[in-house]
VOLUMSE-244034 format. One record per atom (N, C-alpha, C): x, y, z. Coordinates in steps of 0.02 Angstrom, whole numbers, padded with zeros to 5 digits, always signed. Layout:
% residues N
XYZ...
This chain:
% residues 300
+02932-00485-01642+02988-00439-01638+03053-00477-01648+03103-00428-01674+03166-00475-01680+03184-00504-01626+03210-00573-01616+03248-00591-01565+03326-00598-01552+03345-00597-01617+03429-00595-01620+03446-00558-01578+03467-00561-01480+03488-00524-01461+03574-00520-01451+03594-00571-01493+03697-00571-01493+03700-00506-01509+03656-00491-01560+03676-00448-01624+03663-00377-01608+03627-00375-01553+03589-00298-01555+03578-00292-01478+03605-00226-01458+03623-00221-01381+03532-00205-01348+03552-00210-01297+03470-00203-01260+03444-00145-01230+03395-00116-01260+03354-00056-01254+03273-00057-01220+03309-00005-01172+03230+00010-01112+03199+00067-01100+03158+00070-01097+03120+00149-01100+03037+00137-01085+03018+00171-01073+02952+00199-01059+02914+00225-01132+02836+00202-01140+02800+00203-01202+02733+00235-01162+02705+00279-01174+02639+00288-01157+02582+00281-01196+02526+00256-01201+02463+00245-01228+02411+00305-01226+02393+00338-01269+02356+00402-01274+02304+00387-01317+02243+00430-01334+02185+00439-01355+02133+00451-01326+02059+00443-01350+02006+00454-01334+01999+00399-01317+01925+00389-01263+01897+00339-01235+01866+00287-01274+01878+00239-01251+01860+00153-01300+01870+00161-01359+01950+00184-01387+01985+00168-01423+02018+00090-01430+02025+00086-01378+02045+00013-01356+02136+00023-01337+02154+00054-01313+02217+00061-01258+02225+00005-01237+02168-00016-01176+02181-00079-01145+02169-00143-01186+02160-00159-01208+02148-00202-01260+02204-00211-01299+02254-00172-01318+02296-00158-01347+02369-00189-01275+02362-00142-01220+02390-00167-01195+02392-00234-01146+02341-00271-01162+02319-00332-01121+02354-00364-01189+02342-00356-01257+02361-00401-01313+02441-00391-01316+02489-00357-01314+02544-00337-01312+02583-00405-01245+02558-00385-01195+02581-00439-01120+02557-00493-01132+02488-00509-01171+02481-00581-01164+02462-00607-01105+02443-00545-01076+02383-00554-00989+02352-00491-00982+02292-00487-00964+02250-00460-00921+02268-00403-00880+02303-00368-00882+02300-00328-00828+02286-00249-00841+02228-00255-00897+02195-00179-00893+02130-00209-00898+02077-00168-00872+02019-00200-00881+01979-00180-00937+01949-00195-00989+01914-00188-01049+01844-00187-01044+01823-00151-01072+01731-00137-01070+01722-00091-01127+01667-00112-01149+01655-00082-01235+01632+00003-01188+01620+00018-01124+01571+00074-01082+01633+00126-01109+01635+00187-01131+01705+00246-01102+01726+00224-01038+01783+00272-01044+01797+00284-00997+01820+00236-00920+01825+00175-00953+01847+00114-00890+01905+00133-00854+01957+00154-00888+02030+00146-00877+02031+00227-00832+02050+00234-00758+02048+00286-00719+02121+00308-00684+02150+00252-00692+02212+00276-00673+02276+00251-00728+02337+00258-00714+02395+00255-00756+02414+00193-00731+02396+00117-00776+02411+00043-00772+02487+00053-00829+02522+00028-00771+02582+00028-00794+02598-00061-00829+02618-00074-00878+02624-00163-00906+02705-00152-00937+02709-00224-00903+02790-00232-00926+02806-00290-00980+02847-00270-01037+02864-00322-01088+02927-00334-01093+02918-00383-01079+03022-00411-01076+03045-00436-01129+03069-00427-01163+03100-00461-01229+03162-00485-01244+03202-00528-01285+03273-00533-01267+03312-00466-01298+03303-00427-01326+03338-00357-01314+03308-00299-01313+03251-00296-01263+03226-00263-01251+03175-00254-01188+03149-00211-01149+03109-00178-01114+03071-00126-01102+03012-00153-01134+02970-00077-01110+02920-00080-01083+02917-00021-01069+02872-00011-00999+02838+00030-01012+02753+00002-01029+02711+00024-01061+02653+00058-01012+02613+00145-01031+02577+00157-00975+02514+00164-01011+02466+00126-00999+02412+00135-01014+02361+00192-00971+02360+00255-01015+02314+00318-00971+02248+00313-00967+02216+00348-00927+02158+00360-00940+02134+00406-01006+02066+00378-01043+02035+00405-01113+02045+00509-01107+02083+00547-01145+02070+00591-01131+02004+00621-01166+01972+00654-01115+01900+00673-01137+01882+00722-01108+01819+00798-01125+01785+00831-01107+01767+00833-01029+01797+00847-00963+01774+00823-00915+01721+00861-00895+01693+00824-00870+01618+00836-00851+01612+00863-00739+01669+00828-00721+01684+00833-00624+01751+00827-00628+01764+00826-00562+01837+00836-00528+01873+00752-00545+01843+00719-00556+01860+00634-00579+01863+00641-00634+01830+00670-00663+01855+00669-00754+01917+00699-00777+01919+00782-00728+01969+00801-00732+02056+00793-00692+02032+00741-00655+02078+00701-00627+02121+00647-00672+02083+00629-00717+02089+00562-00773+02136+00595-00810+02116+00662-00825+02137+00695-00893+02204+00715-00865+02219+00726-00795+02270+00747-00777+02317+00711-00793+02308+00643-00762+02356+00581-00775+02375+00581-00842+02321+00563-00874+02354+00564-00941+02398+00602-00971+02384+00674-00961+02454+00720-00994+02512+00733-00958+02507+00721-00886+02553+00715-00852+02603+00648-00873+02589+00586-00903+02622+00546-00910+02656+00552-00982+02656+00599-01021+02675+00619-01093+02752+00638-01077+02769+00683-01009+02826+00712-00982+02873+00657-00981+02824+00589-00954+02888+00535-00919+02915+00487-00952+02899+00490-01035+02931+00435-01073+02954+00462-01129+02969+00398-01149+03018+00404-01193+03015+00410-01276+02923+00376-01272+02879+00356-01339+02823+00380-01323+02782+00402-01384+02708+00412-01341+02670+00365-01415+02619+00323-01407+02582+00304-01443+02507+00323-01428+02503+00369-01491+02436+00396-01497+02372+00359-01560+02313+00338-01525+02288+00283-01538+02213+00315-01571+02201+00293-01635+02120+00320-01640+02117+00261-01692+02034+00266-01708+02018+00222-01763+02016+00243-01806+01994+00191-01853+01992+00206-01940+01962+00246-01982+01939+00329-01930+01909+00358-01969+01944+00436-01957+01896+00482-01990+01938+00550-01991+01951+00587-01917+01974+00614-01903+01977+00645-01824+01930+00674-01807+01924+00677-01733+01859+00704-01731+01899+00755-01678+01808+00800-01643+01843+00845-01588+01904+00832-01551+01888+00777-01509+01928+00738-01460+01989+00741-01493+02034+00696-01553+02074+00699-01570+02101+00777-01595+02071+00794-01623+02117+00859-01620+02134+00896-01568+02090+00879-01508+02116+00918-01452+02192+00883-01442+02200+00813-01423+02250+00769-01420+02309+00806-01453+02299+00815-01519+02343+00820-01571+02376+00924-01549+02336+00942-01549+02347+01012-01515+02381+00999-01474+02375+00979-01411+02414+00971-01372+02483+00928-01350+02487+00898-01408+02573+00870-01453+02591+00904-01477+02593+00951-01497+02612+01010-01530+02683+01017-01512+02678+01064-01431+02728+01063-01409+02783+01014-01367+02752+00956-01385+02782+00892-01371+02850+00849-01396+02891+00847-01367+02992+00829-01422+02973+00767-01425+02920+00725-01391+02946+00632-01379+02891+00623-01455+02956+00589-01472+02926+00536-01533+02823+00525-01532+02807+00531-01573+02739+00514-01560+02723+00462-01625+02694+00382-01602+02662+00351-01658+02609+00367-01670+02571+00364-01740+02500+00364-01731+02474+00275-01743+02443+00270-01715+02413+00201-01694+02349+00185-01725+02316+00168-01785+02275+00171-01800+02237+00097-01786+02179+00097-01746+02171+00033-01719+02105+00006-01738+02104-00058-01765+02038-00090-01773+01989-00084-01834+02064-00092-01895+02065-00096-01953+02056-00144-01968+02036-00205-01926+01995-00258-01965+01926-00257-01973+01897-00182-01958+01804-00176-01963+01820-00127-02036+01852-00118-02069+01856-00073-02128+01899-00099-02191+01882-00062-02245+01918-00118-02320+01996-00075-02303+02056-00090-02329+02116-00079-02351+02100+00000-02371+02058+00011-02433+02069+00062-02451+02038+00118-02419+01997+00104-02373+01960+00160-02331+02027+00184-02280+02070+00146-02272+02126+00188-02225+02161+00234-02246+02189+00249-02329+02215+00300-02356+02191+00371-02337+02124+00385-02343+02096+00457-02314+02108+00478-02264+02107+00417-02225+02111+00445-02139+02175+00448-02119+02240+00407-02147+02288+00438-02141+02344+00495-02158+02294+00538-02229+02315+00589-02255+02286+00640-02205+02233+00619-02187+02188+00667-02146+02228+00702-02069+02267+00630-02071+02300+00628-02011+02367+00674-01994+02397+00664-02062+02449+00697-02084+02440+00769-02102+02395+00795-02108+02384+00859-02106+02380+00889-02043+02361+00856-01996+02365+00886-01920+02424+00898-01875+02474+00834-01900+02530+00813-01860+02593+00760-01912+02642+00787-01895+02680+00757-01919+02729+00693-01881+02689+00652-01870+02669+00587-01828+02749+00548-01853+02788+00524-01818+02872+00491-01818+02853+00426-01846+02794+00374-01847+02772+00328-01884+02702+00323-01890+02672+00303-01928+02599+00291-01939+02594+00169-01959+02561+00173-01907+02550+00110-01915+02475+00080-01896+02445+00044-01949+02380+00010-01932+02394-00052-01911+02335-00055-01839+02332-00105-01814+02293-00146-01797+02258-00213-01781+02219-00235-01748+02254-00249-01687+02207-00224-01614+02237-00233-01545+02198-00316-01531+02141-00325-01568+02080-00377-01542+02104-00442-01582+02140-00409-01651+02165-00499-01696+02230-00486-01695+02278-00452-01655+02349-00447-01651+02384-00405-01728+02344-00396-01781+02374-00388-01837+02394-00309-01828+02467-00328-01828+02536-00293-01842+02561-00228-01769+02538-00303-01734+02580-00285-01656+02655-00319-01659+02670-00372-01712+02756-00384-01704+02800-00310-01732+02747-00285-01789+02777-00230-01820+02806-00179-01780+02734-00157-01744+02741-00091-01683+02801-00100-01643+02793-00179-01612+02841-00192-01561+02927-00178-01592+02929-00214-01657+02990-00179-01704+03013-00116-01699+02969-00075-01714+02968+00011-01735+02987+00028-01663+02949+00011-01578+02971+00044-01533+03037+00026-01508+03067-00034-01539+03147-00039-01504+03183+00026-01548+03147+00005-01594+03212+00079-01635+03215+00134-01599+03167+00140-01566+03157+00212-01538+03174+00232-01478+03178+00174-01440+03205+00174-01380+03253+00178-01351+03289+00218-01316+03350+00210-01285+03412+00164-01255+03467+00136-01286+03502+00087-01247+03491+00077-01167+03472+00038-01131+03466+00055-01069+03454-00031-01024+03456-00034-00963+03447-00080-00931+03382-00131-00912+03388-00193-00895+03333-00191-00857+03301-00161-00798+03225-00153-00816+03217-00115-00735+03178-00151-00688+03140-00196-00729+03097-00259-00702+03134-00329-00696+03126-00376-00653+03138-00441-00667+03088-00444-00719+03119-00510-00757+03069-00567-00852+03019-00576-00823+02994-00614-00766+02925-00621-00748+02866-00573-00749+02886-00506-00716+02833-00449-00696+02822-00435-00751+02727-00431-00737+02703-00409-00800+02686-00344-00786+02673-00323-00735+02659-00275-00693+02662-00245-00622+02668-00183-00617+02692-00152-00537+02633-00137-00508+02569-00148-00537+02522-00135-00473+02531-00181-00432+02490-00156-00363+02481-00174-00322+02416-00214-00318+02432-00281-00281+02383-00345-00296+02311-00292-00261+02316-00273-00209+02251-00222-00205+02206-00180-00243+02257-00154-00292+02218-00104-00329+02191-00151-00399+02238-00232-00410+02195-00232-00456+02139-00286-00434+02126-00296-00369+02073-00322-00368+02026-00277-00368+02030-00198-00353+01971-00169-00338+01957-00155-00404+02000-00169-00476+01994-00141-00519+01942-00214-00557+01961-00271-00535+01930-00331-00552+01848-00316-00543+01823-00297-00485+01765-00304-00450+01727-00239-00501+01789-00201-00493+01747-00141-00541+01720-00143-00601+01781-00180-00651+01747-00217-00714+01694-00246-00702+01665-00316-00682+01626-00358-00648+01547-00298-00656+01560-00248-00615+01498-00197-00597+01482-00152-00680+01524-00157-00688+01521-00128-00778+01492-00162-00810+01515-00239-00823+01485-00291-00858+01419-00296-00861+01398-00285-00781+01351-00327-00773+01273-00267-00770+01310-00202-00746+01253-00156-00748+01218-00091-00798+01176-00053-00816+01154-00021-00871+01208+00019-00858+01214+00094-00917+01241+00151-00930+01235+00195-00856+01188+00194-00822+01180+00249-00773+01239+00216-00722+01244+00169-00704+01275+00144-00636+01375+00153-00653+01378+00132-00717+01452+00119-00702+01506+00169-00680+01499+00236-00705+01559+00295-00712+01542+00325-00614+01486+00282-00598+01467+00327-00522+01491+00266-00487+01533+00228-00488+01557+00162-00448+01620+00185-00434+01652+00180-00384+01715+00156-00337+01724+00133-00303+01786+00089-00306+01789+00005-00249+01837+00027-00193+01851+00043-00150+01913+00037-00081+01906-00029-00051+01978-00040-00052+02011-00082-00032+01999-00082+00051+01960-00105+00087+01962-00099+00180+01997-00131+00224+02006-00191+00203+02040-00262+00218+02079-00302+00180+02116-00325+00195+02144-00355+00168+02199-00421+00214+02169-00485+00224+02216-00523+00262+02223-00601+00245+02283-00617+00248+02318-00676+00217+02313-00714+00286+02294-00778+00275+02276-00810+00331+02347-00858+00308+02357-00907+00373+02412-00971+00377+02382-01015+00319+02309-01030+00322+02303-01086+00261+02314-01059+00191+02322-00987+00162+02344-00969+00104+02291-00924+00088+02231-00948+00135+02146-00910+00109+02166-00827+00117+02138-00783+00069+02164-00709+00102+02067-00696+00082+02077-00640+00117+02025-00630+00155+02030-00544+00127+01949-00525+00092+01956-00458+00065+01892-00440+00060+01880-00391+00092+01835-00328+00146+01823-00264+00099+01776-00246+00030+01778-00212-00004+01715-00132+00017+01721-00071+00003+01643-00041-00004+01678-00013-00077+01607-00042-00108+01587-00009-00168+01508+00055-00168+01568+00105-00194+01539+00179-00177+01508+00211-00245+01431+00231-00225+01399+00251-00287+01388+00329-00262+01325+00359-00313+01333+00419-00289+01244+00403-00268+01194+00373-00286+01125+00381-00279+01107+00306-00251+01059+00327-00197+01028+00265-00178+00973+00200-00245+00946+00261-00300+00944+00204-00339+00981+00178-00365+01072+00185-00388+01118+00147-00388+01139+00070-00367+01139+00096-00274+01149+00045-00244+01088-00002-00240+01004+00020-00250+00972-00037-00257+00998-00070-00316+01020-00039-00365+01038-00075-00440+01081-00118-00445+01162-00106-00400+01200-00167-00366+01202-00217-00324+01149-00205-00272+01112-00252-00235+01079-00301-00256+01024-00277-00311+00959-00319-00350+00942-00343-00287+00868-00385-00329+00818-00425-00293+00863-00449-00241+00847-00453-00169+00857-00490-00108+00939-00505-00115+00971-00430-00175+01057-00461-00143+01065-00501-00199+01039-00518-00259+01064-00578-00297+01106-00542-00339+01096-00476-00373+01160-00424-00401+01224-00447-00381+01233-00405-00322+01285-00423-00274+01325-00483-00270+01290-00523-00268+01288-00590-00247+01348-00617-00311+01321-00619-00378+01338-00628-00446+01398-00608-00448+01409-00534-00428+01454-00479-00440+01513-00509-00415+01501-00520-00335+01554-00549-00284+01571-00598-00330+01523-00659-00349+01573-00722-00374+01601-00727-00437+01586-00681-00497+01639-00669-00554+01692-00637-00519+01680-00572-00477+01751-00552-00461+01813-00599-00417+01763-00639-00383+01808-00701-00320+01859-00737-00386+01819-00752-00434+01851-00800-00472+01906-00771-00504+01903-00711-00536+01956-00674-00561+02014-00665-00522+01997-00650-00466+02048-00624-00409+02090-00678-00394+02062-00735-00372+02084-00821-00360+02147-00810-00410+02096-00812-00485+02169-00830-00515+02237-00763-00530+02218-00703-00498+02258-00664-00490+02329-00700-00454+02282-00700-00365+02321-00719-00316+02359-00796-00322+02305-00835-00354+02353-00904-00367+02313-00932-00305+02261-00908-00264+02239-00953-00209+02159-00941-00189+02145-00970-00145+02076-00954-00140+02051-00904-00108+02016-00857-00097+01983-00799-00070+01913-00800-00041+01897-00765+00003+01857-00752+00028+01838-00671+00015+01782-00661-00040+01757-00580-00035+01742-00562-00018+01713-00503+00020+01644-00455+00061+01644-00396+00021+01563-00374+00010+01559-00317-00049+01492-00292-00009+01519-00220+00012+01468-00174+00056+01454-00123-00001+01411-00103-00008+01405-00048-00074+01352+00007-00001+01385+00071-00052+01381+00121+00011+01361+00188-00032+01324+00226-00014+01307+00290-00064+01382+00343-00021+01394+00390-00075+01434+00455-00067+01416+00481-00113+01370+00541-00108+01335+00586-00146+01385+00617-00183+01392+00633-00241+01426+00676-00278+01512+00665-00256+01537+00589-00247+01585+00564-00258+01646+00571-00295+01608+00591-00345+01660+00614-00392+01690+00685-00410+01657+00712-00356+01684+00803-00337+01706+00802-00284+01725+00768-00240+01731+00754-00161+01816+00749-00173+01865+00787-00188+01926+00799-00162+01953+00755-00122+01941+00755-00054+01960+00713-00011+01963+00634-00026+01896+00615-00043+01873+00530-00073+01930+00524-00100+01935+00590-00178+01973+00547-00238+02046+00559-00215+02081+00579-00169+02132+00564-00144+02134+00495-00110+02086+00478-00059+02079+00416-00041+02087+00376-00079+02055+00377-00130+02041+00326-00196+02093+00300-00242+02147+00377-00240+02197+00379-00281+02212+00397-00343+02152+00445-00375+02147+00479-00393+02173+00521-00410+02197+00586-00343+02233+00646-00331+02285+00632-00315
């Protein structure tokens, strides 16, 4: 992105991240910050709540929201996801709408329907145009252009960076003169809690088949910072079926076991110190219709 900031006053605003599930959003926005802080899994559907990432630039700031995949919901958690997501279309200033290199499908046109009546700038984001030739993108962006009359159209790779300086170009134009709202350091406003439970959660994705992952949720129980620096963190990870939790457990606990120490390590280098984990995995039948939970959870 340009840096000449003598020359050109400094502009801040809010950008939201939209599309269908494992488009690569997070991926996109982990490559943008230049850290980690959405979690990525080839599975749908990872990303459950609104990860807010901050990019500081010398004339510029934005404050990027990575949504949950909008999709067909299937329970009260799916349709919780979907909430977030269009609810966050209201609060910015840009919206970048993200699909791959091919013609639209259901999903996207629902998306695109529902921009319709939308005033904020919308990019289309075409992502992960390094699995296709040059000329296979012409169709799909005429294709595209028949649906919506999109404020820029730009192809991207989120996974080899190719033509994220561009994007980053295109969204100062678009953005509003405005202040900082973050200190240069923050890459992000979550809360060190939520993204460890979000750490542990990846971790259980990675590591387990198709049936286990979308029925997992982590709460935070504990949480304590000792004098020597050690913090100390007290998790239940909540499925909906007892063959689940044998499936996170494994043989004699060695699942578990695994799970805990990729996530310890991640977290460590979150916090900058050493940790101590505990991981109780606990059935809640039909979890993901349970109102109450997904308020707990944070969800609702």
């Amino acid at each position: 992105m340009k840096n000449d900031s003598n020359n050109e006053e400094f502009h801040s605003g809010y950008v939201a991240i939209i599309g269908r599930p494992n488009v690569g959003k997070s991926t996109l926005l982990n490559a943008i910050l230049g850290e980690k802080i959405s979690i990525v899994n080839p599975k749908p559907q990872t990303t459950r709540n609104r990860i807010v990432g901050i990019k500081t630039l010398p004339n510029a700031q934005i404050i990027f929201i990575d949504t949950p995949g909008i999709h067909q919901p299937k329970h009260k958690l799916g349709e919780a996801m979907v909430e977030i997501a269009m609810e966050s279309l209201d609060e910015v200033d840009l919206i970048l709408f993200m699909s791959e290199p091919r013609e639209p499908g259901k999903i996207e046109k629902v998306i695109m329907d529902l921009a319709k009546n939308i005033r904020t700038p919308i990019f289309l984001l075409i992502n992960k145009i390094d699995s296709v030739k040059k000329e296979e993108l012409l169709p799909v962006i005429e294709k595209y252009r028949e649906f919506h009359p999109f404020t820029e159209i730009i192809p991207i790779s989120a996974l080899t960076m190719n033509g994220i300086d561009l994007l980053l170009d295109r969204i100062y134009e678009y953005l509003p003169p405005g202040p900082k709202y973050y200190s240069d350091d923050l890459v992000t406003d979550q809360m060190e809690k939520f993204m460890a439970a979000e750490i542990i959660r990846e971790k259980i994705m990675d590591m387990t088949g198709e049936e286990v992952p979308h029925s997992v949720a982590v709460e935070v129980n504990q949480w304590t910072e000792r004098e020597d620096g050690l913090v100390s963190i007290n998790c239940n990870i909540y499925v909906e079926r007892d063959g689940q939790k044998a499936i996170i457990i494994g043989r004699s606990g060695s699942m578990l076991k695994s799970i805990g120490s990729k996530a310890r390590i991640d977290i460590e280098n979150l916090l900058n110190t050493k940790v101590f984990l505990e991981l109780w995995v606990k059935v809640k039948k039909n979890w993901r219709n349970d109102n109450q939970l997904l308020r707990e959870l944070g969800y609702r």
